[in-house]
C-alpha positions in Angstrom: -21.9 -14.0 -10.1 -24.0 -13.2 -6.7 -21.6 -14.4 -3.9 -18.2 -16.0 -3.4 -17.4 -18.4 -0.7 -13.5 -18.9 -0.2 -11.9 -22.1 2.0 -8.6 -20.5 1.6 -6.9 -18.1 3.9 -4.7 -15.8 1.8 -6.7 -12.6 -0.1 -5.9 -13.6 -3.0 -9.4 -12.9 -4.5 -9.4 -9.6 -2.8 -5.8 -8.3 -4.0 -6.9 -9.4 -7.8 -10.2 -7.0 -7.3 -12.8 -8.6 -6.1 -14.4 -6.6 -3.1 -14.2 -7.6 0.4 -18.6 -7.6 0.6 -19.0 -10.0 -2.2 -16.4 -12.1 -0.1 -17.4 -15.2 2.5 -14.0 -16.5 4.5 -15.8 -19.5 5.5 -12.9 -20.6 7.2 -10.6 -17.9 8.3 -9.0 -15.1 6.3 -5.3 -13.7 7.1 -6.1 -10.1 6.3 -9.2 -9.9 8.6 -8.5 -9.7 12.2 -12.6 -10.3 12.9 -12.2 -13.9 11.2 -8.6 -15.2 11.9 -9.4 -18.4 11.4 -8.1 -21.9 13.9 -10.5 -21.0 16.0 -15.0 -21.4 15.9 -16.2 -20.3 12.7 -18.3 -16.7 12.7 -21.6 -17.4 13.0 -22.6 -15.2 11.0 -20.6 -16.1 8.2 -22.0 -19.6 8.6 -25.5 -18.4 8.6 -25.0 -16.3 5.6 -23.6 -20.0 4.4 -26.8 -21.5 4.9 -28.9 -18.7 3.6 -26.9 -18.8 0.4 -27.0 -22.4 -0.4 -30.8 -22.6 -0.2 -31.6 -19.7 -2.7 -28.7 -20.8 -5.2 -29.9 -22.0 -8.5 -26.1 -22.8 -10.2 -22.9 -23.2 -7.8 -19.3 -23.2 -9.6 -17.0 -25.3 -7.4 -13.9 -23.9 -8.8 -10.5 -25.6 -7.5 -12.2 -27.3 -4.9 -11.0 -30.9 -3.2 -14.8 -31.2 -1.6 -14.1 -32.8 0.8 -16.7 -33.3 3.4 -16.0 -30.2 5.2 -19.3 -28.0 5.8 -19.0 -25.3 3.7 -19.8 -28.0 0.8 -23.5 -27.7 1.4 -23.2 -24.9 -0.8 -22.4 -27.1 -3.7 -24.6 -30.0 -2.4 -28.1 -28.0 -2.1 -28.1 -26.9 -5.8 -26.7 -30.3 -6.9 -29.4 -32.3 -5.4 -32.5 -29.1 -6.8 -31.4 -29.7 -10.1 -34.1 -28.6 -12.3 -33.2 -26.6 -15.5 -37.1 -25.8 -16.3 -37.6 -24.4 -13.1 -34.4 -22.3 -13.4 -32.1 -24.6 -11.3 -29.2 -25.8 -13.3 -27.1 -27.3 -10.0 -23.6 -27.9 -9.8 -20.7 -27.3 -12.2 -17.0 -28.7 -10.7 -13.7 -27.9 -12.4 -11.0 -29.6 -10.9 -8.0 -31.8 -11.7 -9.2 -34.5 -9.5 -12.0 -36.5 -8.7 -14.6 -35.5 -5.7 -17.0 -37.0 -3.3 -20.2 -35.5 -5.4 -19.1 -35.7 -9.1 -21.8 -37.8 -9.6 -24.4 -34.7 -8.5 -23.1 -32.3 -10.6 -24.4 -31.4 -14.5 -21.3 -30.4 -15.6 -17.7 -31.8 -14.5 -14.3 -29.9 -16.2 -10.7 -31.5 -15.7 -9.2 -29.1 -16.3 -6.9 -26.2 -14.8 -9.0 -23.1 -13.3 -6.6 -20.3 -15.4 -7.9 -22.3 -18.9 -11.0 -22.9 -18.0 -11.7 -19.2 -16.9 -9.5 -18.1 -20.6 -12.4 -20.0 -22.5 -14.9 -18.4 -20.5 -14.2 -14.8 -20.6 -13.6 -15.3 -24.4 -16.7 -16.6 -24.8 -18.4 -13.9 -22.9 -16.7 -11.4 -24.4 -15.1 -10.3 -21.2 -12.6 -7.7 -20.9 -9.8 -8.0 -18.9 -9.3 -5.7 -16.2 -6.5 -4.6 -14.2 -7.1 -4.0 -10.7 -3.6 -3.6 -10.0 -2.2 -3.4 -6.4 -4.6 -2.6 -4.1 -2.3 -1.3 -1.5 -1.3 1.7 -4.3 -5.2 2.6 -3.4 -4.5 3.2 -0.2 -2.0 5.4 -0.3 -1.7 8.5 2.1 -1.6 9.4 6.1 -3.5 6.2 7.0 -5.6 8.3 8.8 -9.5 7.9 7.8 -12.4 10.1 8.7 -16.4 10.6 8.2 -17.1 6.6 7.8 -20.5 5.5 8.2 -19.7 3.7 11.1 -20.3 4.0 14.9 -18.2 3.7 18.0 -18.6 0.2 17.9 -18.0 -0.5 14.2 -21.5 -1.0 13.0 -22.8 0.6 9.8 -24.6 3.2 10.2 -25.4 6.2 7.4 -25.9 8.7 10.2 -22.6 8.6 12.1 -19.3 9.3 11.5 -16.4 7.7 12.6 -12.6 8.4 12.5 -10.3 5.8 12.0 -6.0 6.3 13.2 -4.0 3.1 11.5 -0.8 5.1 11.8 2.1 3.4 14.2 1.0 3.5 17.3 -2.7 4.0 16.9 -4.7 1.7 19.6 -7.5 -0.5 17.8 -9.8 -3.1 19.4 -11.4 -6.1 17.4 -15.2 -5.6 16.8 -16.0 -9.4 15.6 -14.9 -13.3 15.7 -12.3 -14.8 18.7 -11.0 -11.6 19.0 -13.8 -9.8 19.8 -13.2 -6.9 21.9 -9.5 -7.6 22.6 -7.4 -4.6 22.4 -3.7 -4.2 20.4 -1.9 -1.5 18.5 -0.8 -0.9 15.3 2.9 -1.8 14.6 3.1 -0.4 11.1 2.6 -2.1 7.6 4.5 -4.8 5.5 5.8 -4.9 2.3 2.2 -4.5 0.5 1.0 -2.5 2.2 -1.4 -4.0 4.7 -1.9 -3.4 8.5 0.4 -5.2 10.8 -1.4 -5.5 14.0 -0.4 -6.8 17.9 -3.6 -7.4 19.2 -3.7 -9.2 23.1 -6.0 -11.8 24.4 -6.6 -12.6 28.0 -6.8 -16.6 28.5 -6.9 -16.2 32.6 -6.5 -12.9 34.6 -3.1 -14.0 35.0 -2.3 -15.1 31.3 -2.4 -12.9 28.3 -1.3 -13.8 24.8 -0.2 -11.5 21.7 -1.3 -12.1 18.7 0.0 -10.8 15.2 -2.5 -10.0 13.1 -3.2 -8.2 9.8 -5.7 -6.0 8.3 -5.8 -5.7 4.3 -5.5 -2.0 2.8 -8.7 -2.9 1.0 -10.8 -2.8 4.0 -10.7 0.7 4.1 -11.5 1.3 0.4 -14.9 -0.6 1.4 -15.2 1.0 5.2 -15.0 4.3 3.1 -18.2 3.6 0.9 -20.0 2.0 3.4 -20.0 -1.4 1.9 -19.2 -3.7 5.0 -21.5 -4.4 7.2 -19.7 -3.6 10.0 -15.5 -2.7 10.3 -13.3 -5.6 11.7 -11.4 -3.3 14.1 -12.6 0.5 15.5 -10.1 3.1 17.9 -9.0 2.2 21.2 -7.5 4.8 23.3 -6.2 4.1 26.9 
């Protein structure tokens, strides 16, 4: 599996193990104050959208009500290049209900996801792995130095960035609706992850706050290098 595109909101993905990078929030992720969602989608989470569902040779439409919204290109395009001699093998849908497209795909399960997956790991001889809490991963002073990053969050193997999450700390948004608002960091919840109060300015008279949250696992990525760019970087002042 190359990519995963998520409609949902709540890191679910992320929190079982599966890394931020190999993630698309289509439509808005909780734990990622560049992409809160309610707002325009990122554009360059749509274009990576489009780039995807051209190239794609077999989409799994896992769980998914399909719609009509956009994001179900991605399981239109390979439906509709079906070609298994040419390496294509389109669409496969498991879901408990019917969808628009049904009658594109080459292979439709009714079924529940958590069976469907069983069979399949069994019959790939899969071992299950536990990727336990992420926030356990994380761990330590919140405090994060030398990342391949620079002042403004992009990646970049020559520089080296420090990052302050403790109480207090002053971050800035780097990406999305937020882009370049300013906030602080109030602490963490229960699991672990960031708890933000991040301030947009509507009007020059009219500022809101917003509460926003940053999940632990971003910096297990921001640490390797393997985001293209960090959702928030320091603000001091």
């Amino acid at each position: 599996m190359k990519r995963v595109f998520n409609q949902n909101h709540d890191g679910l993905l992320q929190k079982a193990g599966l890394p931020q990078h190999a993630v698309n929030e289509i439509h808005g992720a909780f734990f990622d104050p560049s992409n809160p969602g309610g707002f325009e989608l990122r554009g360059d989470l749509v274009d990576d959208l489009y780039a995807w569902a051209s190239q794609t040779d077999l989409c799994l439409a896992l769980g998914s009500s399909l719609s009509g919204l956009n994001a179900d290109r991605l399981a239109r395009t390979p439906a509709k290049k079906l070609a298994p001699d040419q390496g294509n093998f389109g669409l496969v849908i498991v879901n408990l209900q019917e969808t628009q497209i049904d009658a594109l795909c080459s292979l439709r399960i009714y079924e529940e996801l958590d069976h469907v997956m069983h069979l399949l790991a069994k019959e790939l001889q899969l071992q299950q792995k536990n990727a336990g809490l992420v926030a356990q991963a994380i761990a330590g002073t919140d405090q994060f130095s030398a990342l391949p990053y620079n002042a403004c969050g992009s990646l970049d193997p020559t520089a080296s960035t420090n990052l302050n999450l403790q109480p207090g700390a002053g971050i800035q948004v780097t990406a999305g609706n937020f882009a370049g608002c300013k906030g602080v960091v109030v602490g963490k919840n229960v699991e672990g992850h960031y708890l933000l109060k991040v301030e947009m300015v509507i009007e020059t008279d009219m500022v809101i706050k917003e509460d926003l949250l940053l999940g632990s696992w971003f910096m297990l990525e921001a640490a390797s290098g393997s985001m293209p760019f960090l959702p928030i970087v320091q603000h001091r002042g």
